[in-house]
C-alpha positions, 0 to 999 in steps of 0.5 A: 169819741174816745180819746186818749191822752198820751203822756209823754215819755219821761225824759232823762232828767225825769226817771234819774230823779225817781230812781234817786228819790227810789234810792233815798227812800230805800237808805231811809228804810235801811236806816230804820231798820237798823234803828229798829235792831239796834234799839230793840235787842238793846232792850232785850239785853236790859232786860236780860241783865235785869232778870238774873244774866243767866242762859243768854237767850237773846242772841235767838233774836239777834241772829234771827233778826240779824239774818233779815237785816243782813239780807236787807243790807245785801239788797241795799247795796246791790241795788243798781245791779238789780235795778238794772236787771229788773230793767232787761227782764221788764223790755224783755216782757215787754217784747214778749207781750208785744210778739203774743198781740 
């Protein structure tokens, strides 16, 4: 007497909402971020100033981070085409596993 419940398939109106609400949340991360470098290395320059301005070490950090948020910036604003491409590799796995049952 195993029964198992079938949900139906989410309707158009259903995934364009989750990958809208996926997108905001990924503008919120973004902004964060940026929020977190901005406020961090300014107070890295703070105390750069405050500690004598001699060899200006924390551009290490900013370039360092910069790098990460660069590359957080880059994901961010490709990501419909890697949404899309992440959609064709999951049907193309999906078929795989489909040809191996």
């Amino acid at each position: 007497m195993d029964e198992q419940i079938q949900q139906a398939p989410p309707t158009e109106e259903e995934e364009l909402r989750d990958r809208a609400e996926k997108r905001v949340q990924d503008r919120i991360h973004l902004f964060q971020h940026i929020g977190s470098y901005v406020i961090v290395n300014g107070f890295l320059v703070v105390v750069w100033a405050l500690t004598g301005a001699g060899y200006p070490w924390f551009i290490w950090v900013m370039a360092g981070w910069g790098i990460g948020l660069a590359s957080h910036i880059v994901a961010y604003l490709s990501g419909g085409r890697n949404l899309a491409r992440r959609e064709r590799m999951v049907e193309k796995e999906i078929k795989k596993m489909k040809e191996g049952q």
